[in-house]
Every structure is written in structure tokens, then in C-alpha cells.
C-alpha angles and dihedrals in degrees: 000000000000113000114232124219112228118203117179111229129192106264098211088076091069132049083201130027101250094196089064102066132043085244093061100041082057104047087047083051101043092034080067098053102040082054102049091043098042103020127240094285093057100043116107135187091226085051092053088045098056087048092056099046085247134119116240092252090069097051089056085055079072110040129014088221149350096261097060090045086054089053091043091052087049095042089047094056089042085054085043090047100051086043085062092038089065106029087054104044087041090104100039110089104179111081104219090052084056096051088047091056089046090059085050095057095048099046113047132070116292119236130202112268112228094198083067111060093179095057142060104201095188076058094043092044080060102054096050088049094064098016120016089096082064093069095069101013082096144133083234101042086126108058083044098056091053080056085061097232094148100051094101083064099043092045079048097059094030078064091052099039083057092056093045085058090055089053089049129353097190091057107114107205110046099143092043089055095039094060083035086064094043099044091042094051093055101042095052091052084055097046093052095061101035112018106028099164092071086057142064096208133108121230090224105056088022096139098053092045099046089048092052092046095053089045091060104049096042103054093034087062092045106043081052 
């Protein structure tokens, strides 16, 4: 028997819980895909119906719009990623060995989780790379924000910020840093395909040196 991964979500974001029928496993599936291939702007309900064998009224059974499917799909891979985050650094004891392994996980390529058959998580990475700031760089970030869409990233960073302090309880921005971590390994990912000029890496050897580079710039910060 697979084992399923599991991650809450906030159930405001959905009229109907796509993770309890076949169709919303699929338009959570295929959501993924149109938006990876096309990009946010281009993506369509009546696109992701037609690739579901569905008609666009049942996805709005789902979700009320596009926007708040986008944030569910983020918020789903945060959830995911903190759920790799713990159950990876659950064995290691010593704190800096922990952060290390964190910087590992955000930084190399992200494979496909078998444990998750309606998502493809090497797709997902993807999205939040070039458009995972779209979900709260918003006129109504606010009132998204009392909704608590965002709480999967925050839990995410609150996990990290724990591990920084253990590096260093004196060290006084441990939120700040541990955002800092997750947005940088992603952006320079992004830089390195698309706007090389504003990185050092090299596409080729990308992972090592994005791993060195946060290395260095989290423990010099917090042995400072």
C-alpha cells in the first residue's frame, strides 16, 4: 500500500475540497501543468477544463477563481516543503548539521514525490520559482493575509527560524534570515536561467554553488 502525504490546507481557499473527488485531484494535477507550461497570465479555467474532460462550471465548483487556486497550489508545496524540512532533519542532533540540510533542500533540484500522486512537486518547484511571488504581491494582500493564506509559508519559516536559534540564540533576526534562505534560493535559480547578469553561478554546477553561497551567508550572519 502507497503511503499518501497529507498536507491541511486552509479551507477558505476552496468552495470544494479538491483532495476528496478524482476531478479535483485532476484539476489540482493538470492546474499544475497548464501553469508551468503557459505561465499564470495565460492560464485559463476553460483551458484547465478542457484538459480535465470537464466543463468550466465544474471547475468553479472548486474554486471561486484562478487567483485563489494559484495560492492553494503555493501554499500546498510550502506545507510539502516544511513537511521535508522535519521529517529530514528529525535524526540530525547537532543544529548547525540541520541548517546545513535545510540549505540542501532548498537549494537542489526538486524531484517528483511519489508519496503525492496529484502533484508533481520538480513541476510545482517551478511555478513558485516564476510565479509563486504572484500569489501575495497583490492590491488585496491584506485581506489575504486576515484569511491566513499565507500561514503554510509562514509555518515554513517559523521551522527554519527554530533551527537558525539553535544555531544561535542570541541571533536577532532569525525570521528575517530564514525567508531570506528560502526566497534567495529560489531567485537565484531563477536568475541563473533567465537573468544571468544579476548572479555569479553557473548553470552547470548551479546546485553546489548555490549551496556554498547560502552557506556562506547564513553562518557568516549568524556567527556575527
Amino acid at each position: 500500500m502507497k503511503l499518501e502525504v497529507q498536507i491541511k490546507m486552509n479551507d477558505t481557499l476552496y468552495l470544494r475540497d479538491p483532495e476528496q473527488s478524482e476531478l479535483g485531484k485532476n484539476i489540482i494535477k493538470y492546474s499544475i501543468q497548464l501553469i508551468q507550461k503557459s505561465g499564470f497570465e495565460k492560464f485559463t479555467f476553460k483551458k484547465l477544463a478542457e484538459a480535465t474532460g470537464t466543463t468550466e462550471a465544474s471547475i468553479y465548483r472548486y474554486f471561486e477563481n484562478k487567483h485563489k487556486l494559484l495560492v492553494y497550489i503555493i501554499s500546498w508545496y510550502w506545507g510539502w516543503l516544511e513537511f521535508q524540512i522535519i521529517y529530514q532533519t528529525k535524526n540530525l542532533h547537532d543544529s548547525k548539521a540541520k541548517l546545513k540540510q535545510v540549505i540542501t533542500l532548498l537549494a537542489n533540484t526538486v524531484q517528483d514525490d511519489i508519496m503525492t500522486s496529484q502533484v508533481d512537486e520538480s513541476l510545482l518547484n517551478k511555478i513558485i520559482v516564476s510565479e509563486g511571488c504572484k500569489s501575495y504581491l497583490t492590491k488585496h494582500v491584506e485581506e489575504d493575509n486576515k484569511q491566513q493564506y499565507f500561514k503554510p509559508y509562514k509555518d515554513l519559516c517559523n521551522t527554519v527560524s527554530d533551527i537558525i536559534l539553535g544555531c544561535n540564540i542570541q541571533y536577532k533576526y532569525p525570521h528575517s534570515l530564514a525567508s531570506t534562505i528560502i526566497e534567495v534560493a529560489h531567485l537565484q535559480n531563477f536568475f541563473m536561467h533567465n537573468l544571468p547578469a544579476l548572479t555569479d553561478f553557473d548553470q552547470t554546477k548551479k546546485e553546489d554553488q548555490i549551496i556554498e553561497f547560502l552557506n556562506n551567508l547564513v553562518f557568516s550572519s549568524i556567527n556575527n
